[in-house]
VEXDREN-2710 file (C-alpha; in Angstrom, 1 decimal):
% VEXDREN-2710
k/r/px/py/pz
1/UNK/-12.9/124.6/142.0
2/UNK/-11.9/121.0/143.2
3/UNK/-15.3/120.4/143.3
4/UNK/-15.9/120.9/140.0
5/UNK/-12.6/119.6/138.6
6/UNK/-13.8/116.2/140.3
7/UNK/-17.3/116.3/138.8
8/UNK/-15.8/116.9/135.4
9/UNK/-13.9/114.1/136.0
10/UNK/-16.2/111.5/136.5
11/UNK/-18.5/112.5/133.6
12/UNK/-15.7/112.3/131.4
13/UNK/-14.8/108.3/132.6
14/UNK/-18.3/107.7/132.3
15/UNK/-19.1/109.2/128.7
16/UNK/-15.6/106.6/128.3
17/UNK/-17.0/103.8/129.3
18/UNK/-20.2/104.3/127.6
19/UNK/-18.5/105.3/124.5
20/UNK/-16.3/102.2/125.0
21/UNK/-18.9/99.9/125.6
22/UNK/-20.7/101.4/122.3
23/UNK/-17.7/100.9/120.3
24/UNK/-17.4/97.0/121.6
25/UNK/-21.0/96.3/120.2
26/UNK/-20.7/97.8/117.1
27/UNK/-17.4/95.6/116.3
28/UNK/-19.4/92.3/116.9
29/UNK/-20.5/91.1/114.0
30/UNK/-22.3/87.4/112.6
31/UNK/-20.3/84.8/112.3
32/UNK/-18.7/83.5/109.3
33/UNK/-18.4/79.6/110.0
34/UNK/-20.3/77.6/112.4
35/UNK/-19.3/78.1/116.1
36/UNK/-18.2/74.9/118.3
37/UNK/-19.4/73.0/120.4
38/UNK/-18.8/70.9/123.6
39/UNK/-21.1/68.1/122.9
40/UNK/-23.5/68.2/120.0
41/UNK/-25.9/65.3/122.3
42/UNK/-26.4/66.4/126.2
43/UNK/-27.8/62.9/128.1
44/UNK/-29.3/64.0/131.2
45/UNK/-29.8/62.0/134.3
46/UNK/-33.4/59.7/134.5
47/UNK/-35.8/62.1/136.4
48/UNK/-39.2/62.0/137.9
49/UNK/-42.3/63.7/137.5
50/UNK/-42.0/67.0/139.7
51/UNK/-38.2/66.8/140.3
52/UNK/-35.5/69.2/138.6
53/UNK/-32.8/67.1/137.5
54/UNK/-28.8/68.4/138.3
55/UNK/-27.7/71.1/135.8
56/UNK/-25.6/69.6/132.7
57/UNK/-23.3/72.3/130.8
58/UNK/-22.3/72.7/127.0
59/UNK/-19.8/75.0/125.7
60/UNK/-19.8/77.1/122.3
61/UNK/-16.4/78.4/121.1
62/UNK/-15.8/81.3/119.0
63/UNK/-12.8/80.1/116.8
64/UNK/-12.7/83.0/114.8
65/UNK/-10.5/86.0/115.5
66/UNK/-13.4/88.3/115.9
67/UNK/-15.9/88.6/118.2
68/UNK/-18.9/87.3/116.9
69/UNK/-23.2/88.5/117.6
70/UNK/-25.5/85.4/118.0
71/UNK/-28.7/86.6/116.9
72/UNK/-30.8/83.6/118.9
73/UNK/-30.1/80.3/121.5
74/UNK/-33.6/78.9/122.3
75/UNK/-35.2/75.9/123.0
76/UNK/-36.5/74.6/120.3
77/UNK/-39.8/73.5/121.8
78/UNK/-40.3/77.2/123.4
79/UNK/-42.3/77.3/126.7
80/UNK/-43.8/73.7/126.1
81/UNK/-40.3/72.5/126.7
82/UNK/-39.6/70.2/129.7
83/UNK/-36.3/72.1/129.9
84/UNK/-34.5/75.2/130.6
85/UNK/-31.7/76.7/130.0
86/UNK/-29.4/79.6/131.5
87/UNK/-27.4/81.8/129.4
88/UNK/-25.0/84.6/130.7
89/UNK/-26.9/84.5/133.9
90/UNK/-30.0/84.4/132.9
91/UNK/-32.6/81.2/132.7
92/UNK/-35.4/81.0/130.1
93/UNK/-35.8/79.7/127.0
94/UNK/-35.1/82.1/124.2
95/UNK/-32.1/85.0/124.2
96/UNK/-31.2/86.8/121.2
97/UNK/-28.0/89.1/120.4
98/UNK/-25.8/87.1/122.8
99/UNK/-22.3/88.7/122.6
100/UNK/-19.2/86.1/122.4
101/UNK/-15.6/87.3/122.4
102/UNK/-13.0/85.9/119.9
103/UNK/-11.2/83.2/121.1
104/UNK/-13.5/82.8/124.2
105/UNK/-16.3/80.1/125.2
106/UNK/-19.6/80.6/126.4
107/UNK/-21.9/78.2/128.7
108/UNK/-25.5/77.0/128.3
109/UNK/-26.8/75.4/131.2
110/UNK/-29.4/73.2/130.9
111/UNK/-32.1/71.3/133.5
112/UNK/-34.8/69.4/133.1
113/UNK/-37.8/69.6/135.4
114/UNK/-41.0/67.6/133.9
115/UNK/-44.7/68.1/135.1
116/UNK/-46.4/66.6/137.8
117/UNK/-48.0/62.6/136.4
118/UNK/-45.7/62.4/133.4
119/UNK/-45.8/58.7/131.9
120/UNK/-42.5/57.2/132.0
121/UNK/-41.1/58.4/128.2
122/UNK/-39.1/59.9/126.4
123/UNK/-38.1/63.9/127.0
124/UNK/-36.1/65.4/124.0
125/UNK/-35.8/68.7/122.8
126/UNK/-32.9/70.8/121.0
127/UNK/-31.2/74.0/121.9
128/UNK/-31.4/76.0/118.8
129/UNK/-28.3/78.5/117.8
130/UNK/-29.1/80.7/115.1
131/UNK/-26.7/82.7/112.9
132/UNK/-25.5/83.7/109.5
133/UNK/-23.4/80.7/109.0
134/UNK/-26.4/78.4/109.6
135/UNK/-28.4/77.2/112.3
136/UNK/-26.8/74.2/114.9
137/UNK/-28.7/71.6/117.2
138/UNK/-27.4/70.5/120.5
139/UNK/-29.3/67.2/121.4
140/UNK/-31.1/67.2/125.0
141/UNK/-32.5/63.6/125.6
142/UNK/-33.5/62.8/129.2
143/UNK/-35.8/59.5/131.0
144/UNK/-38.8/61.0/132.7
145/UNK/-41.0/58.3/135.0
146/UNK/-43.8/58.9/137.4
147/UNK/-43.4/58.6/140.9
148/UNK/-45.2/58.0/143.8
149/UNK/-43.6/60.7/147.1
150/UNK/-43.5/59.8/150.4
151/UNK/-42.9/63.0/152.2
152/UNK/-41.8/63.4/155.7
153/UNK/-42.8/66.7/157.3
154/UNK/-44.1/68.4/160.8
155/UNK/-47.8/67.7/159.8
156/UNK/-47.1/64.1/157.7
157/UNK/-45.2/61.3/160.1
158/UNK/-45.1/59.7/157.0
159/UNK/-46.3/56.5/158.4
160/UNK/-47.6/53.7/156.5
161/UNK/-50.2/51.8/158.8
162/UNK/-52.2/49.1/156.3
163/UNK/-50.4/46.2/154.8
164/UNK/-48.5/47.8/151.6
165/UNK/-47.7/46.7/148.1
166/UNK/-45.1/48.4/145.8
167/UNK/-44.7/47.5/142.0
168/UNK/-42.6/48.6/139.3
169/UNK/-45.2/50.8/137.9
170/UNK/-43.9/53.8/139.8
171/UNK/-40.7/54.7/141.6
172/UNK/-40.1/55.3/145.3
173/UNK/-39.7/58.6/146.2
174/UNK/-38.7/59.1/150.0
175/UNK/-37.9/62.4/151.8
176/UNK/-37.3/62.3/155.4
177/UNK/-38.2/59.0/157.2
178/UNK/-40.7/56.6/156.4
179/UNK/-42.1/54.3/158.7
180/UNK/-44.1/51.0/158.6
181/UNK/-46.2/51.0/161.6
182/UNK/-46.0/47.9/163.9
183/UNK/-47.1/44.4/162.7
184/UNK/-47.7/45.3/159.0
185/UNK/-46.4/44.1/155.9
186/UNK/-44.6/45.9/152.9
187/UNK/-44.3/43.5/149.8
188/UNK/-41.9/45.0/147.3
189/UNK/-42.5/43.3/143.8
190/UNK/-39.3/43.2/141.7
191/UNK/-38.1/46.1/139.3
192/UNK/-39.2/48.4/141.7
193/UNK/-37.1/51.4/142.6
194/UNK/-36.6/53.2/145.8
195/UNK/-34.8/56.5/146.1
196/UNK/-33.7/58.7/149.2
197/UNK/-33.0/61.7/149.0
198/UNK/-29.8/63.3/151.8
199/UNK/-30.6/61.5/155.3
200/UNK/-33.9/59.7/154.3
201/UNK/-34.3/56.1/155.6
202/UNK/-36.9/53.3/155.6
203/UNK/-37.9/52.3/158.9
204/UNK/-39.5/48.9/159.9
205/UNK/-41.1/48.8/163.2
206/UNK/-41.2/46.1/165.6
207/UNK/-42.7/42.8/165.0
208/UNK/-43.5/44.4/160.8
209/UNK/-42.0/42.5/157.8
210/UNK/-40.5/43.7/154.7
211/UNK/-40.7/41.7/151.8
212/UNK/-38.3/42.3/148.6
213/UNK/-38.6/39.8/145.7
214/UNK/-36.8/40.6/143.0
215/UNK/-35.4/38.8/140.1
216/UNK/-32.2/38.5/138.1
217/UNK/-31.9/41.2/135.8
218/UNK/-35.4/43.0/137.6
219/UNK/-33.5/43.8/141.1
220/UNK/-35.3/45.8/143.5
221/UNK/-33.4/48.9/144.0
222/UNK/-32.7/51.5/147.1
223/UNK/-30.3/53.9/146.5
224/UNK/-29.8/58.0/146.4
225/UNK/-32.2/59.9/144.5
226/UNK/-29.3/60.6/142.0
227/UNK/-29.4/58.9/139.4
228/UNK/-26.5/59.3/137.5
229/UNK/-23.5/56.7/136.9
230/UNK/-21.2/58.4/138.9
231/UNK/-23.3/58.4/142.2
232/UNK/-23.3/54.7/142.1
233/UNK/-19.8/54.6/143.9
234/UNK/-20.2/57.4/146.2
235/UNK/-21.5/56.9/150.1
236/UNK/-23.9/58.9/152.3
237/UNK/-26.3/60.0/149.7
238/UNK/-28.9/58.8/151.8
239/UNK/-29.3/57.1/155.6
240/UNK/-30.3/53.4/155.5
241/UNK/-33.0/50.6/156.4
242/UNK/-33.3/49.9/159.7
243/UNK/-35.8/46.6/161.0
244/UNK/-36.5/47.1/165.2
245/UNK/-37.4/44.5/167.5
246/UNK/-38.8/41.2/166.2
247/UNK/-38.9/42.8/162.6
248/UNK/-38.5/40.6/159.6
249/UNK/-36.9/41.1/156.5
250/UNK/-37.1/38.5/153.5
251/UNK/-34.8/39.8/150.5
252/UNK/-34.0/37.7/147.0
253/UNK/-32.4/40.0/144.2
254/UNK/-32.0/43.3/146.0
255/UNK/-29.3/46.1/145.2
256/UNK/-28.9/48.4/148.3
257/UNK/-26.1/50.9/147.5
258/UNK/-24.6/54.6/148.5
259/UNK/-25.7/55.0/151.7
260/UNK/-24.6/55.6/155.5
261/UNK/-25.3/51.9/156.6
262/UNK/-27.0/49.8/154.0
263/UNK/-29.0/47.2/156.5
264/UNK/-29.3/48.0/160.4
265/UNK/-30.6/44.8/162.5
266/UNK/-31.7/45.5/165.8
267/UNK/-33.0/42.3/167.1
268/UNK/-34.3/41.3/164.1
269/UNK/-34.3/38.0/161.6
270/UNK/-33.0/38.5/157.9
271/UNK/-33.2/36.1/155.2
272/UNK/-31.0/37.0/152.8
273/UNK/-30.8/35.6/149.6
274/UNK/-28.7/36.7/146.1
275/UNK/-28.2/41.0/146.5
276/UNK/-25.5/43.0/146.4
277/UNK/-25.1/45.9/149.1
278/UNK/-22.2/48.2/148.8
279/UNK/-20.7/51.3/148.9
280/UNK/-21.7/52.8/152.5
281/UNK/-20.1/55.0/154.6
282/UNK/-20.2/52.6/157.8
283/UNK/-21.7/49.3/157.0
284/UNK/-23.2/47.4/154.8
285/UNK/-25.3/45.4/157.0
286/UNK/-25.1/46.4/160.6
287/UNK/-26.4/43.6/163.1
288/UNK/-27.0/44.2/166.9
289/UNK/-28.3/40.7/168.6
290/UNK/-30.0/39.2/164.9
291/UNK/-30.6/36.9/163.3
292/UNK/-29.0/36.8/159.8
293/UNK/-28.9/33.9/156.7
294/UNK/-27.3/34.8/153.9
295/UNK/-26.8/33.2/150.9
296/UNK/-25.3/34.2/147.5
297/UNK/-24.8/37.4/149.2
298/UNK/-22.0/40.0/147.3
299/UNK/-20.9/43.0/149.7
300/UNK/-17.9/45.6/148.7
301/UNK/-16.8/49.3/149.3
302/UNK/-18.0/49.9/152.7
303/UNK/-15.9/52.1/155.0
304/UNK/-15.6/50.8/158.6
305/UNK/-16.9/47.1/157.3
306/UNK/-18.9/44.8/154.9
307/UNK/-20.9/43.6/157.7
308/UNK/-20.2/44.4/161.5
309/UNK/-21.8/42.1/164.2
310/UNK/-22.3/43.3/167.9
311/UNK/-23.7/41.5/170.9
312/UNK/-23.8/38.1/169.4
313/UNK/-26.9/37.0/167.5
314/UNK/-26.9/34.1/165.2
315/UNK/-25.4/34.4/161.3
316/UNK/-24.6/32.1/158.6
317/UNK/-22.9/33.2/155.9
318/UNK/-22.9/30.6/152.7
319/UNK/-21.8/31.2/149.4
320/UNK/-21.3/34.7/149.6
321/UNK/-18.8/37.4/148.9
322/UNK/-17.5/39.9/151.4
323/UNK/-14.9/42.0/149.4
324/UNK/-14.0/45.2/150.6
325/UNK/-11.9/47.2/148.5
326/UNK/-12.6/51.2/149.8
327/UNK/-10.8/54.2/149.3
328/UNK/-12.6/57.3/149.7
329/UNK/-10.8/57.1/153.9
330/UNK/-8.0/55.5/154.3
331/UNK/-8.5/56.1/158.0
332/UNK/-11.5/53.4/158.1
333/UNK/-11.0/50.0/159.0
334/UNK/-12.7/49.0/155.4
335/UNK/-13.5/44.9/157.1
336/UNK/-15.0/42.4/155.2
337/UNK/-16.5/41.0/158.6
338/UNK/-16.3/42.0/162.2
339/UNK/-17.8/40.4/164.9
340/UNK/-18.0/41.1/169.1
341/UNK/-20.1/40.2/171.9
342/UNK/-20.5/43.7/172.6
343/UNK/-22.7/46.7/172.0
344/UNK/-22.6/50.2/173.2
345/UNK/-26.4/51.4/173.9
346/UNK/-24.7/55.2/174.2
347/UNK/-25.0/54.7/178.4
348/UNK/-23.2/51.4/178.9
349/UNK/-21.8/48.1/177.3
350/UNK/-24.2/45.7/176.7
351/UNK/-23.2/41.3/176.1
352/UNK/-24.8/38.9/173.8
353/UNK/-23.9/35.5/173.2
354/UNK/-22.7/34.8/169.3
355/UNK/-22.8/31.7/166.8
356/UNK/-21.1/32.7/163.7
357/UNK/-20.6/30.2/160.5
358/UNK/-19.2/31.2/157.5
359/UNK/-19.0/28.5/154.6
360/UNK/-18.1/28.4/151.1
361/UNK/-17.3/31.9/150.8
362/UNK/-14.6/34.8/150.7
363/UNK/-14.0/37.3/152.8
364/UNK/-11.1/39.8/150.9
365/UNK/-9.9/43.1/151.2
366/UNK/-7.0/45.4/150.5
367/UNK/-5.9/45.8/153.6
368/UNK/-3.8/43.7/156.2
369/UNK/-6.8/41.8/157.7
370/UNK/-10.2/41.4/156.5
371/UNK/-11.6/40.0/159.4
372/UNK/-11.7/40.6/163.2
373/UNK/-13.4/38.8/166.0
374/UNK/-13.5/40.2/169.3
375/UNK/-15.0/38.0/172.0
376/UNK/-15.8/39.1/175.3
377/UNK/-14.8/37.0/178.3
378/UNK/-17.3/34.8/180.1
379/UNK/-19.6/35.7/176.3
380/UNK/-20.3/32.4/174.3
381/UNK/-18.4/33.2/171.1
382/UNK/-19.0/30.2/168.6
383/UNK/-17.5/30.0/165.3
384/UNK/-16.9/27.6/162.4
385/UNK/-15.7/28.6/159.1
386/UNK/-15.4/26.0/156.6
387/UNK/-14.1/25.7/153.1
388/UNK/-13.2/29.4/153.0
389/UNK/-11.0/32.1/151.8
390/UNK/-10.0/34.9/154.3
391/UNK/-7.4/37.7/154.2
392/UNK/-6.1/37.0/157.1
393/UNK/-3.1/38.6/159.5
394/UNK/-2.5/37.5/163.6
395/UNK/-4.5/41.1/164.9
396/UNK/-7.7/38.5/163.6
397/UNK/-8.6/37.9/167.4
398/UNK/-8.5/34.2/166.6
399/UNK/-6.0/31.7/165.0
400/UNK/-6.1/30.6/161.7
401/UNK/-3.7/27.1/161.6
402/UNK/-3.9/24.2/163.8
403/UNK/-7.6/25.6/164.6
404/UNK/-10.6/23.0/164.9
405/UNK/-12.8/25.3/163.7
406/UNK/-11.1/26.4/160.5
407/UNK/-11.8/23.7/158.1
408/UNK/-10.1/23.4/154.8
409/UNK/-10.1/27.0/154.1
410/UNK/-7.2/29.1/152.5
411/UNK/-5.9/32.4/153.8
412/UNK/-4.3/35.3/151.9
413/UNK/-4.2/33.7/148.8
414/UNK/-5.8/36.3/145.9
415/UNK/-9.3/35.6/144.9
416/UNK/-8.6/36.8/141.5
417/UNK/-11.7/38.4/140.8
418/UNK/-12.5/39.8/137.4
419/UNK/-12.8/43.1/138.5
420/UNK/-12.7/44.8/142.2
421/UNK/-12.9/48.3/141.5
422/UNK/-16.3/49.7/142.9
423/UNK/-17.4/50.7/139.7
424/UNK/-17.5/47.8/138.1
425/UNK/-18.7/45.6/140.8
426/UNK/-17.5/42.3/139.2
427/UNK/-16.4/40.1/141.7
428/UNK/-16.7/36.6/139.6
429/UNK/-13.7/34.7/139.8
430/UNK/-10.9/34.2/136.9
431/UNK/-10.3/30.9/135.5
432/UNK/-7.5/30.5/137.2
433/UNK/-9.0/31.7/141.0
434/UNK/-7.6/29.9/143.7
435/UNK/-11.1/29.7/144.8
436/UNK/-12.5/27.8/141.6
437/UNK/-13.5/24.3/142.4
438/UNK/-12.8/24.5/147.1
439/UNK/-16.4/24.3/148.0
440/UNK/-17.5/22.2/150.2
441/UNK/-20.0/19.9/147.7
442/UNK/-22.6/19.7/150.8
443/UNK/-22.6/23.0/151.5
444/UNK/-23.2/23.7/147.7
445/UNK/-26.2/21.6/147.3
446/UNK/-27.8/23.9/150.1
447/UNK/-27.4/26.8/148.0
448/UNK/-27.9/25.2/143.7
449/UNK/-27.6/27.9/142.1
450/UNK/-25.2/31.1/142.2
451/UNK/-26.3/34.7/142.3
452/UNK/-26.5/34.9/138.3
453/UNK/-28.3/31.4/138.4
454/UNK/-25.5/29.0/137.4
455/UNK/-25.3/25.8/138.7
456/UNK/-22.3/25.1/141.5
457/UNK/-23.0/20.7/142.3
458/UNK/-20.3/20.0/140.2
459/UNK/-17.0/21.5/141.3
460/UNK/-18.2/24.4/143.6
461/UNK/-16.6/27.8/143.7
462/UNK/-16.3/29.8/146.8
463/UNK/-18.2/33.0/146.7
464/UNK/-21.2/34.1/145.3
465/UNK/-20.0/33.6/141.6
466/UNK/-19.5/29.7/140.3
END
C-alpha cells in the first residue's frame, strides 16, 4: 500500500511540474516596446586568421512587467558569419522562441574566430532580435589580419636556421619557444608585430644577431597575444627574449611589454636605442656579464626591477628613463636599477668585474630607493653617474654627497612627469620638472634627438623626453 501511495505521489508532482511549466509558456507573450540593451555596438579585440578571439557579452532587459517570447536572435550574416554567439547555453547562430522573465536580463555571448589567410579587414556583422515591437541591431565590429605561426611542438623545434626577414605584412604568431639557430640573422623591419602566447619566448642563440628597426609611430612590437587595452598593463602573459653567448641585439623603436622578463642578456652585446620595455613580472632587461648601450631608453612597471645587472658587464645608460611605479606586489622590490658583481648559476656564486655609467637620465620610483648597488669585495665595481636624477635613500650601497663619482646630479627631487600611471605610459616631463634644462650639453650632443625626435642641444632635459 506504501508502495503505491509513493508511486501516486510522484506522478502527481510530476504531472505539476509539467502542468506548471505548461502554464509558464503559455503566459509569455511578444513584447510591446523594444527590449534593452547593454551596448547597441560590441568592439571586439584585433584577431588573426585561425584564432578565436576572448568572448565579449551584451545584455537584453525585459523592462516590461511581463515575461516576454522572442521569436528570433541570429546573426545577421547566418553561417557565413565570422562570428558566433551563445544564447542560454547554447552556441550557434540563430535561436528562436527564447523565453525572458519580466524584470530579468539575458546574455548573448559573442566570439569571433575568422578563417584561415583572411586579408587584414574589416569583420562586421549584427546580432539580429526580432519581435513584435520591431526588429533591433547590436553592432559586432572586430580587426581580422593574417598571420604567419610559429608553432613549437614534439615533432617542430621550431627552429629557424637561414638568415630571416620579418615585415609588417603579417603578424608574429609564437607558441612555445622559438629559436634562431647559431650565427644567423633575424632582421625585423618596423610595424611589425610579435605576439606570445602564455610562456612563449624568442630565443637567440649564441654568436646570432637580432635586428629590430623600427620607427617612431611604426614600433616593432612583442607582447601577449591579447590584444586588448587592458592586457597592456598586466605582466606574465608571455616569457621573454633571451640572446646567449656572444649574441647581438641591435634595437631602435621597439615596445617590449607584459611579460616575465622583457630582455635577458647572457653574455651578450645590446645596442639600445629609443624603446620602451615595461610592465614585466621580474625585469625589464635582465643582464648577466653584457654588454649594454642604451640610449633614449623609457622603462616602467616592472616588479623586482627596471633593469637588474649581475656579474659585472659593461652598461651605459644616457638619456634614458628608468621609472618604476608597480603595484600589482607590493612585496617586490619594484628598482629602477640594480647592479652586483654577482650571479647565481643555480650550483654556486659566480664574480664579474662591472663598469656602470649612467648620464643624463632619471632613475624614479615610488618607493624608498630606486637604486641599489651591491659590490662584491676584491670585484672591480666602477661607477659614474653624471648629471642625473635618482630616488635615492642610504640602503643605496653607495653614497650619494661628497662622492667623486656623483656629478651634478640631484636626488629625491620629483621628476614631475606628465603621467606615471602604467596605463598611460607618459613619462615627459612638466614644464616646471626639476629635470628640464640639467643635462650635461656634451652628453646631449651624443644623443640629438629624444625618443619622439625633438631636439635636446639647447638646454637638455634629463630623461628620455626633452
Amino acid at each position: 500500500m506504501n508502495r503505491y501511495k509513493t508511486i501516486l505521489a510522484t506522478v502527481f508532482f510530476l504531472l505539476l511540474a509539467v502542468l506548471s511549466c505548461t502554464r509558464d509558456d503559455l503566459n509569455f507573450e511578444g513584447p510591446s516596446q523594444l527590449l534593452r540593451v547593454s551596448a547597441d555596438t560590441v568592439f571586439l579585440d584585433t584577431v588573426y586568421n585561425q584564432v578565436r578571439s576572448e568572448t565579449y557579452a551584451v545584455k537584453l532587459y525585459n523592462d516590461e512587467n511581463k515575461d516576454v517570447l522572442i521569436p528570433e536572435i541570429s546573426l545577421k550574416k547566418g553561417e557565413n558569419s565570422l562570428y558566433r554567439i551563445n544564447v542560454d547555453g547554447k552556441s550557434g547562430t540563430t535561436f528562436r522562441e527564447v523565453l525572458l522573465r519580466k524584470k530579468d536580463s539575458l546574455y548573448i555571448f559573442v566570439e569571433i574566430a575568422p578563417v584561415a589567410n583572411a586579408p587584414e579587414a574589416i569583420a562586421e556583422d549584427f546580432i539580429s532580435v526580432k519581435s513584435a515591437a520591431g526588429t533591433q541591431e547590436i553592432t559586432l565590429f572586430s580587426v581580422v589580419r593574417d598571420a604567419e605561426f610559429f608553432i613549437q611542438s614534439k615533432t617542430n623545434p621550431n627552429i629557424l636556421s637561414e638568415n630571416t626577414t620579418w615585415s609588417n605584412e603579417k603578424a608574429k604568431i609564437i607558441f612555445g619557444d622559438l629559436t634562431l639557430a647559431s650565427g644567423k640573422t633575424l632582421d625585423i623591419k618596423k610595424g611589425t608585430k610579435v605576439y606570445f602566447f602564455k610562456n612563449s619566448s624568442l630565443k637567440i642563440s649564441k654568436n646570432a644577431t637580432l635586428n629590430i628597426t623600427g620607427d617612431l609611430g611604426n614600433e616593432v612590437i612583442f607582447r601577449g597575444d591579447r590584444n586588448d587595452p587592458r592586457y597592456d598593463t598586466i605582466p606574465k602573459n608571455w616569457n621573454r627574449i633571451s640572446l646567449d653567448e656572444n649574441a647581438k641585439l641591435t634595437m631602435n623603436y621597439a615596445k617590449i611589454f607584459g611579460g616575465t622578463r622583457g630582455l635577458e642578456l647572457n653574455q651578450a652585446t645590446a645596442n639600445i636605442e629609443n624603446s620602451i620595455i615595461h610592465t614585466h613580472q621580474e625585469y625589464g632587461i635582465y643582464a648577466v656579464n653584457s654588454v649594454v648601450n642604451a640610449k633614449n631608453l623609457v622603462m616602467n612597471n616592472c616588479g623586482e626591477a627596471d633593469f637588474g645587472i649581475f656579474k659585472g658587464g659593461t652598461y651605459n645608460i644616457i638619456h634614458s628613463t628608468l621609472a618604476n611605479y608597480w603595484d600589482l606586489n607590493p612585496s617586490l622590490p619594484a628598482l629602477g636599477l640594480y647592479a652586483t658583481n654577482e650571479f647565481n648559476n643555480g650550483t654556486s656564486p659566480e664574480q664579474g668585474a662591472l663598469t656602470l655609467n649612467i648620464r643624463n637620465s632619471i632613475i624614479y620610483n615610488k618607493r624608498e630607493n630606486a637604486v641599489v648597488f651591491k659590490p662584491t669585495s676584491g670585484q672591480v665595481f666602477n661607477y659614474q653617474i653624471q648629471n642625473s636624477l635618482l630616488k635615492y635613500s642610504t640602503n643605496a650601497g653607495f653614497n650619494f654627497d661628497s662622492n667623486p663619482n656623483v656629478i651634478n646630479s640631484l636626488k629625491n627631487e620629483d621628476p614631475k612627469f606628465q603621467n606615471y600611471f602604467a596605463e598611460k605610459m607618459n613619462l615627459r616631463l612638466k614644464d616646471d620638472s626639476p629635470a628640464k634644462g640639467k643635462g650635461n650639453v656634451s652628453v646631449a650632443a651624443t644623443v640629438p634627438l629624444d625618443i619622439v625626435k625633438i631636439s635636446r642641444l639647447v638646454k637638455p632635459s634629463l630623461g628620455a623626453y626633452q
